[in-house]
C-alpha positions as CSV (number, residue, x, y, z in Angstrom):
1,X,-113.0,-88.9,44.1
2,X,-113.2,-86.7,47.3
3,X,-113.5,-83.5,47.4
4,X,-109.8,-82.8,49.0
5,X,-108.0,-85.0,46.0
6,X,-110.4,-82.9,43.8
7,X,-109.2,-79.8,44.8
8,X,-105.1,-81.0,45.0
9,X,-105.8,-82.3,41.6
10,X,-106.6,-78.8,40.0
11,X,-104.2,-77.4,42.5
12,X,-101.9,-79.0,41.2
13,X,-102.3,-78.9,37.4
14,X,-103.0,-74.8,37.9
15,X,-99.3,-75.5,38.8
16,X,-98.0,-77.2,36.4
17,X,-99.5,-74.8,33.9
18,X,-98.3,-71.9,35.3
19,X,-94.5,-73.1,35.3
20,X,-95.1,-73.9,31.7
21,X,-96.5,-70.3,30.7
22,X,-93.7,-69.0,32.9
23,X,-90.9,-71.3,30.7
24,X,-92.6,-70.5,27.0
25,X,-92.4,-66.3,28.4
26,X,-89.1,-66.5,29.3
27,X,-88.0,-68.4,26.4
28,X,-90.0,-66.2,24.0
29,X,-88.7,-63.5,25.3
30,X,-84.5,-65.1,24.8
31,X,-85.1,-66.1,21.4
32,X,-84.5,-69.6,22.3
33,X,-85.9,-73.0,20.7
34,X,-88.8,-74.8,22.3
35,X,-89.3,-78.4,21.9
36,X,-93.0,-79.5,22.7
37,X,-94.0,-83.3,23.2
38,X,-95.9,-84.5,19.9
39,X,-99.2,-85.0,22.4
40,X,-100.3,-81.8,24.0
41,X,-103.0,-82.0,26.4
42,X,-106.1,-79.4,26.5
43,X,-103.6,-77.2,29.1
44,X,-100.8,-77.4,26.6
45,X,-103.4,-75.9,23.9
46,X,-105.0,-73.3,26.4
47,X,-101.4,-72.4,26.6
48,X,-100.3,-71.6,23.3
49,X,-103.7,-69.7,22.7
50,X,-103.5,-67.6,25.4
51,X,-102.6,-63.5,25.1
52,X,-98.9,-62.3,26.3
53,X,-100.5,-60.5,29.0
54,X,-102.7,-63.2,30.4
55,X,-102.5,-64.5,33.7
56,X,-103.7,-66.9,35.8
57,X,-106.5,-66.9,38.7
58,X,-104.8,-67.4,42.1
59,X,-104.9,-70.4,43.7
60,X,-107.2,-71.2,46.7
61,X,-105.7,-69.8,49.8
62,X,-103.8,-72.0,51.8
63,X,-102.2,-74.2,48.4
64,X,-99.9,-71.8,46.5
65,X,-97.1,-73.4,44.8
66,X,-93.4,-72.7,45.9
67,X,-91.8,-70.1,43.5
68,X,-89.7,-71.7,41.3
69,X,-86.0,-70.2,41.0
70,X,-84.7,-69.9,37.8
71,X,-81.1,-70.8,36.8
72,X,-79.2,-67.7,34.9
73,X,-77.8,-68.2,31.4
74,X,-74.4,-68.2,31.4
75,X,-73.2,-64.8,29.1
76,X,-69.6,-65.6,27.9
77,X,-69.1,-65.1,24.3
78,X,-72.1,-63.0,23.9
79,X,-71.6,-59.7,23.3
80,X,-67.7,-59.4,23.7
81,X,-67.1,-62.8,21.8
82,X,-63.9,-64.6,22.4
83,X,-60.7,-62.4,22.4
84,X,-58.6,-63.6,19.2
85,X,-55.3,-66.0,19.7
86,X,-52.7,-64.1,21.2
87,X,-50.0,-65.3,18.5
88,X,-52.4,-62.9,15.5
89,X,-50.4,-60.7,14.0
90,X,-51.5,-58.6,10.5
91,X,-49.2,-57.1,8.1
92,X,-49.7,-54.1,6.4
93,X,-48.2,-53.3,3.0
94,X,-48.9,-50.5,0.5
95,X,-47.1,-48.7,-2.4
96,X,-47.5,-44.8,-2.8
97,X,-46.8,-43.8,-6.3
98,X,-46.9,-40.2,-6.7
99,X,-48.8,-39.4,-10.0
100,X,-46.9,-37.8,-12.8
101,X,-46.9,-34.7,-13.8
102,X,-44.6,-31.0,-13.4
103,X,-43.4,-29.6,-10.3
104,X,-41.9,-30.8,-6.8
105,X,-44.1,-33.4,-5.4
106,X,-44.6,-33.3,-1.2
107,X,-44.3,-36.6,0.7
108,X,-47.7,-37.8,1.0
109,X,-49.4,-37.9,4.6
110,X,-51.0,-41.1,5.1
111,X,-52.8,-42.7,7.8
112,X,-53.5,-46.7,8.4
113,X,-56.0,-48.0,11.0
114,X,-58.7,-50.5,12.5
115,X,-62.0,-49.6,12.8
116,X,-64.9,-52.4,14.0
117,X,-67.6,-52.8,12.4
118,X,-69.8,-49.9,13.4
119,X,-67.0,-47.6,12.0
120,X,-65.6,-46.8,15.2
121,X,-61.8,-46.5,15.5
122,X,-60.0,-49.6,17.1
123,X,-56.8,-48.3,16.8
124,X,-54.7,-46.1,14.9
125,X,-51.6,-48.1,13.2
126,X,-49.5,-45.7,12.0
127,X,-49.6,-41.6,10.6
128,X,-47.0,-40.0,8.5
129,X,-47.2,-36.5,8.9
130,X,-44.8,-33.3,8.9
131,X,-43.8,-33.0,12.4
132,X,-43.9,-29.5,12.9
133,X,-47.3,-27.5,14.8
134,X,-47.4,-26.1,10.9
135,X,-47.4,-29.6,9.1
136,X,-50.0,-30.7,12.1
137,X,-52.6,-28.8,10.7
138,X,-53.1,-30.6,7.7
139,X,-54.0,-33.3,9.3
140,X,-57.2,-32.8,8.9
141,X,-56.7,-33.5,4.8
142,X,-56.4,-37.4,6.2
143,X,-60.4,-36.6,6.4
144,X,-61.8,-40.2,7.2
145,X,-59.0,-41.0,10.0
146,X,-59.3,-37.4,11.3
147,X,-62.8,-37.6,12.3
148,X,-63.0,-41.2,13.6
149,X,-59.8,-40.3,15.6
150,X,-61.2,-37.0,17.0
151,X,-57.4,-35.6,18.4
152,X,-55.3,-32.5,16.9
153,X,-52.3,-34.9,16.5
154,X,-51.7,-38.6,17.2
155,X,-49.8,-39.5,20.0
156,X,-45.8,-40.5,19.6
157,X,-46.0,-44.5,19.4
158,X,-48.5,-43.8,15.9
159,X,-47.2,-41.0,14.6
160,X,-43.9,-40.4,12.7
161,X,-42.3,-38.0,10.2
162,X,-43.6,-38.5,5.8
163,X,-42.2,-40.7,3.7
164,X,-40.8,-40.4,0.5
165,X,-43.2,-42.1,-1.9
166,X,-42.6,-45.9,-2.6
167,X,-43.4,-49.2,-0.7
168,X,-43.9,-49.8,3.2
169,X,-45.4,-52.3,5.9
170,X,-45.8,-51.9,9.1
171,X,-47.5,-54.7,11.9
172,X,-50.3,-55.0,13.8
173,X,-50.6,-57.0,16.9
174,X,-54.2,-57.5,17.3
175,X,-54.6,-55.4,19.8
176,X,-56.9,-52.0,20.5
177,X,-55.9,-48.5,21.8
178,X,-55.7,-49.7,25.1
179,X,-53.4,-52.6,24.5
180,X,-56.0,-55.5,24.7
181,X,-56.1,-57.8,22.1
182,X,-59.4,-57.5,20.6
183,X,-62.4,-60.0,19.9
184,X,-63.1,-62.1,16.8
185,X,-65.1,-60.6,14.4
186,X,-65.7,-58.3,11.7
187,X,-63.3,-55.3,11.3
188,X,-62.2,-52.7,8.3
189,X,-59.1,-52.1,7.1
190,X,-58.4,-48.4,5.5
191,X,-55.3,-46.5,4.3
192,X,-55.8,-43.0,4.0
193,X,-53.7,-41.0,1.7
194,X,-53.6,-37.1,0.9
195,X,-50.5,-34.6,-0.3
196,X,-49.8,-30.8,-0.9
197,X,-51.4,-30.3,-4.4
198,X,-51.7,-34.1,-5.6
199,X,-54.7,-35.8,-5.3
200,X,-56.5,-37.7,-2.3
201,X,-56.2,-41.5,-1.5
202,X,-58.3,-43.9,0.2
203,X,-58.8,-47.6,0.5
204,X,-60.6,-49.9,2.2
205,X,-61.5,-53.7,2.9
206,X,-63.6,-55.8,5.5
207,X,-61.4,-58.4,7.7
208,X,-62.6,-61.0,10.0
209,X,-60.5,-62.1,12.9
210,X,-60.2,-65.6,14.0
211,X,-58.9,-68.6,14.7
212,X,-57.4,-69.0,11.4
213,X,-54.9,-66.6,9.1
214,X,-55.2,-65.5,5.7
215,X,-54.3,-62.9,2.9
216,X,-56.4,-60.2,1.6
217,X,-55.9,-57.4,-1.0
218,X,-57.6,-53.5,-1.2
219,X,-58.5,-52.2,-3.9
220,X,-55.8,-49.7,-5.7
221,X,-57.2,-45.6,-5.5
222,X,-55.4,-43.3,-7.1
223,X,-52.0,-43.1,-5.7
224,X,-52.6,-46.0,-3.1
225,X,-51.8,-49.5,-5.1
226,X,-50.6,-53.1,-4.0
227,X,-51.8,-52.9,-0.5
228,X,-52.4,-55.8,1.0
229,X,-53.2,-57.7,4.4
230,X,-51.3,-60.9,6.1
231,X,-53.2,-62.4,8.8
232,X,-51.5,-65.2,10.6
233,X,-52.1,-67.2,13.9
């Protein structure tokens, strides 16, 4: 063999070699699966012994490979996910049954919302409250809903004067504060009760959002009972 083919010949498997290091690095570094032929050559093992940080000697002058461009990964459905069907819908019902006992019983204020699954607030469904800058301040007794929400009052299309204790629902469209309809995925659930000298109510489940509709039902709390979920596509 001369010495020019000699010298293409270890050019070129330096090469190949180094675009191999550079695909296991990058695919490492993804997470992603990485089929190997069943027979691996001596460069193949060199390869997989190597440290992260090794690198390889240059080649001669005058016989450096081309770079080699690599092709993006596409990103939809990571991180956002895929925005749920526009036809979802969830129902909301719940009984308040005031506990018995002596003495004039207030309407309840209660609060119903979406939060994802960090625990940040999606959006507020609906808040009975006592419409007056004196009933807003008692808000804050709705504790769970008042610190997610973070606002002194909620705004008109949430908020709306307390209810005399019994049975309610209400809809959700599947959409957030802003009006978008929100991805697929794990969300909560919760229906926040409190009232003037009766006792505090709260309840809670996990839903996940989908392709497909279902029923779920929270667990009762005190004076919160039969409060179920319809999800339907």
């Amino acid at each position: 063999m001369s010495k020019r083919k000699s010298a293409l010949t270890v050019t070129s498997s330096r090469y190949a070699l180094a675009v191999r290091r550079s695909h296991l690095a990058k695919a490492a570094a993804a997470g992603a699966l990485v089929l190997i032929p069943a027979a691996c050559g001596d460069g193949d093992k060199a390869t997989f012994e190597q440290s992260p940080t090794e690198t390889l000697a240059p080649a001669p002058a005058g016989t450096e490979p081309a770079l080699v461009e690599s092709i993006p990964l596409t990103t939809e459905g990571v991180g956002t996910g895929f925005v749920v069907p526009a036809s979802l819908e969830m129902s909301v019902a719940l009984t308040y049954t005031a506990a018995a006992g002596g003495g004039r019983v207030h309407n309840p204020y209660i609060a119903v919302w979406i939060e994802d699954s960090n625990g940040n607030l999606v959006k507020t469904l609906r808040v009975w409250s006592q419409q007056t800058p004196k009933g807003q301040r008692y808000l804050r007794d709705l504790t769970s809903w008042y610190e997610r929400s973070s606002v002194s009052a909620p705004d008109d299309t949430v908020s709306s004067p307390t209810r005399a204790p019994g049975s309610y629902t209400l809809v959700w469209d599947g959409t957030d504060a802003s009006g978008n309809k929100v991805v697929e995925g794990d969300y909560v659930l919760l229906v926040e009760a409190a009232r003037e000298k009766g006792p505090y109510s709260i309840t809670s489940a996990v839903i996940t959002l989908g392709s497909t509709g279902f029923d779920i039902a929270l667990p009762d709390n005190s004076e919160l009972s039969a409060v179920t979920a319809r999800v339907t596509v």
